[in-house]
C-alpha positions as CSV (number, residue, x, y, z in Angstrom):
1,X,74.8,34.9,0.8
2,X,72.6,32.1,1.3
3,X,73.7,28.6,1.9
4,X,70.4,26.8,0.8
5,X,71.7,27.2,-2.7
6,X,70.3,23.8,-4.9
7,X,72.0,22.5,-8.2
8,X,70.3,20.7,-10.5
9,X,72.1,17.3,-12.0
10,X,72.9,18.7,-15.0
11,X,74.6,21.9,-13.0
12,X,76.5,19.5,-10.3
13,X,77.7,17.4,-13.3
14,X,79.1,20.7,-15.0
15,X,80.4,21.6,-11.9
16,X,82.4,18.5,-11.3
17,X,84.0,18.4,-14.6
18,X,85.4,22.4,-13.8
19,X,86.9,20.8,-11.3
20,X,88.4,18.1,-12.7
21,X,89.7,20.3,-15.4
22,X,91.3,22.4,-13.2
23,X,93.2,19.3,-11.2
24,X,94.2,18.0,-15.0
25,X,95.8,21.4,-15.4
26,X,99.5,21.9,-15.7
27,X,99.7,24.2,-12.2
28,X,97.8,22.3,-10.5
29,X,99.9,18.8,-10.4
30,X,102.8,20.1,-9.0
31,X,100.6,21.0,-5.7
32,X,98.9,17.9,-5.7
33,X,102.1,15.9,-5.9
34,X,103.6,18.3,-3.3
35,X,100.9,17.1,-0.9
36,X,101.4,13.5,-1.1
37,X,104.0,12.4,1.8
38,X,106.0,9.5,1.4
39,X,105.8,6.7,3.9
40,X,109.6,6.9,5.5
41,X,110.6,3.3,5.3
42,X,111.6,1.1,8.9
43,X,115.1,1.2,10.3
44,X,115.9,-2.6,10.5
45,X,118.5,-2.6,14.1
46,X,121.7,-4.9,13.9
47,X,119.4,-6.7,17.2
48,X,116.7,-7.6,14.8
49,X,118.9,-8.7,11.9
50,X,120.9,-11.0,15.0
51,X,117.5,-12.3,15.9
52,X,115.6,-13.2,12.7
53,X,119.1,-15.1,11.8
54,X,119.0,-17.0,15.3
55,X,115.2,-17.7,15.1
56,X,116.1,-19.3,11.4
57,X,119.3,-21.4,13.2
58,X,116.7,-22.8,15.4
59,X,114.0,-22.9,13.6
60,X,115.4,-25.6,11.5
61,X,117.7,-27.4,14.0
62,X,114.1,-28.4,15.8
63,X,111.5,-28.8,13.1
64,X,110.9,-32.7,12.2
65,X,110.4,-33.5,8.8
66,X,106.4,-33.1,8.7
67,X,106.9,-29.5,9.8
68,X,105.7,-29.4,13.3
69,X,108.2,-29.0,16.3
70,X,109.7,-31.5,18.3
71,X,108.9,-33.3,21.7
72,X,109.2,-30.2,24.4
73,X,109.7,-27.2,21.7
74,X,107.2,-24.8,21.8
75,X,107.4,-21.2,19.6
76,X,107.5,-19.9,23.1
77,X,110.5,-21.7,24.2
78,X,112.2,-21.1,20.4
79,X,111.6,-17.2,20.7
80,X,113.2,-17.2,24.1
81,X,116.1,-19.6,22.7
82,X,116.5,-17.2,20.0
83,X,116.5,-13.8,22.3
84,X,118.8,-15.6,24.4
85,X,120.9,-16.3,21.4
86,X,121.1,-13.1,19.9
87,X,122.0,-11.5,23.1
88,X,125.0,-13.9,23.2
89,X,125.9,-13.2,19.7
90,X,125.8,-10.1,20.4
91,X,128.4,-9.5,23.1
Protein backbone atom coordinates (compact mmCIF):
# COMPACT_ATOMS: atom_id res chain seq x y z
CA UNK A 1 0.00 0.00 0.00
CA UNK A 2 1.48 3.23 -0.54
CA UNK A 3 1.63 6.01 1.87
CA UNK A 4 2.20 8.91 -0.74
CA UNK A 5 -1.60 8.79 -1.11
CA UNK A 6 -2.76 12.87 -1.91
CA UNK A 7 -6.49 14.13 -1.33
CA UNK A 8 -7.73 16.78 -2.96
CA UNK A 9 -9.71 19.65 -0.72
CA UNK A 10 -12.87 18.67 -1.76
CA UNK A 11 -11.94 14.76 -0.72
CA UNK A 12 -10.21 15.92 2.78
CA UNK A 13 -13.35 18.05 3.42
CA UNK A 14 -15.56 14.82 2.74
CA UNK A 15 -13.39 12.97 4.75
CA UNK A 16 -13.56 15.10 7.80
CA UNK A 17 -17.28 15.39 7.87
CA UNK A 18 -17.28 11.08 7.90
CA UNK A 19 -15.64 11.54 10.72
CA UNK A 20 -17.46 13.89 12.48
CA UNK A 21 -20.51 11.95 11.65
CA UNK A 22 -19.34 9.05 13.15
CA UNK A 23 -18.23 11.00 16.66
CA UNK A 24 -21.96 12.58 16.53
CA UNK A 25 -23.22 8.95 16.47
CA UNK A 26 -25.03 7.34 19.27
CA UNK A 27 -22.06 4.49 19.98
CA UNK A 28 -19.63 6.57 19.67
CA UNK A 29 -20.34 9.09 22.81
CA UNK A 30 -20.38 6.72 25.29
CA UNK A 31 -16.53 5.93 24.43
CA UNK A 32 -15.65 9.37 24.07
CA UNK A 33 -17.08 10.24 27.45
CA UNK A 34 -15.52 7.06 28.89
CA UNK A 35 -12.11 8.63 27.99
CA UNK A 36 -12.41 11.85 29.67
CA UNK A 37 -10.83 11.48 33.39
CA UNK A 38 -12.01 13.62 35.99
CA UNK A 39 -9.54 15.77 37.84
CA UNK A 40 -9.74 14.05 41.54
CA UNK A 41 -10.19 17.17 43.67
CA UNK A 42 -7.30 18.14 46.69
CA UNK A 43 -7.61 16.66 50.20
CA UNK A 44 -7.56 19.90 52.31
CA UNK A 45 -5.48 18.45 55.92
CA UNK A 46 -6.96 19.63 59.41
CA UNK A 47 -2.90 21.39 59.40
CA UNK A 48 -3.88 23.46 56.55
CA UNK A 49 -7.39 24.43 57.67
CA UNK A 50 -5.43 25.34 61.43
CA UNK A 51 -3.09 27.40 59.30
CA UNK A 52 -5.07 29.41 56.88
CA UNK A 53 -7.36 30.32 60.17
CA UNK A 54 -4.10 31.43 62.16
CA UNK A 55 -2.59 33.31 59.11
CA UNK A 56 -6.24 35.28 58.97
CA UNK A 57 -5.94 35.86 63.21
CA UNK A 58 -2.80 37.49 62.34
CA UNK A 59 -3.26 38.81 59.41
CA UNK A 60 -5.59 41.26 60.76
CA UNK A 61 -4.25 41.80 64.33
CA UNK A 62 -1.07 43.47 62.42
CA UNK A 63 -2.35 45.24 59.28
CA UNK A 64 -2.77 49.13 59.83
CA UNK A 65 -5.62 50.69 58.41
CA UNK A 66 -3.99 51.62 54.85
CA UNK A 67 -3.33 47.90 54.36
CA UNK A 68 0.29 47.56 54.70
CA UNK A 69 1.92 45.77 57.84
CA UNK A 70 3.12 47.29 60.79
CA UNK A 71 6.64 48.51 62.08
CA UNK A 72 8.85 45.05 62.25
CA UNK A 73 6.09 42.59 60.52
CA UNK A 74 7.14 41.21 57.55
CA UNK A 75 4.92 38.17 55.53
CA UNK A 76 8.01 36.28 56.46
CA UNK A 77 7.80 36.75 60.16
CA UNK A 78 3.64 36.41 59.89
CA UNK A 79 4.00 32.97 58.03
CA UNK A 80 6.39 31.76 60.75
CA UNK A 81 3.93 33.32 63.46
CA UNK A 82 1.23 31.53 61.87
CA UNK A 83 3.20 27.91 61.56
CA UNK A 84 4.13 28.48 64.98
CA UNK A 85 0.61 28.95 65.86
CA UNK A 86 -0.97 26.22 64.26
CA UNK A 87 1.47 23.87 65.70
CA UNK A 88 0.36 25.10 69.13
CA UNK A 89 -3.22 24.91 68.27
CA UNK A 90 -2.72 21.90 67.31
CA UNK A 91 -1.37 19.98 70.31
Amino acid sequence: MSRDLMLTPKEYSALLRLIDSERESEGSTVALDDSIAVKKKRKVSQYQKEFGRQMKRLKKQHTLKNGSLRRGWTPKRLMNAAHAAAKRARR
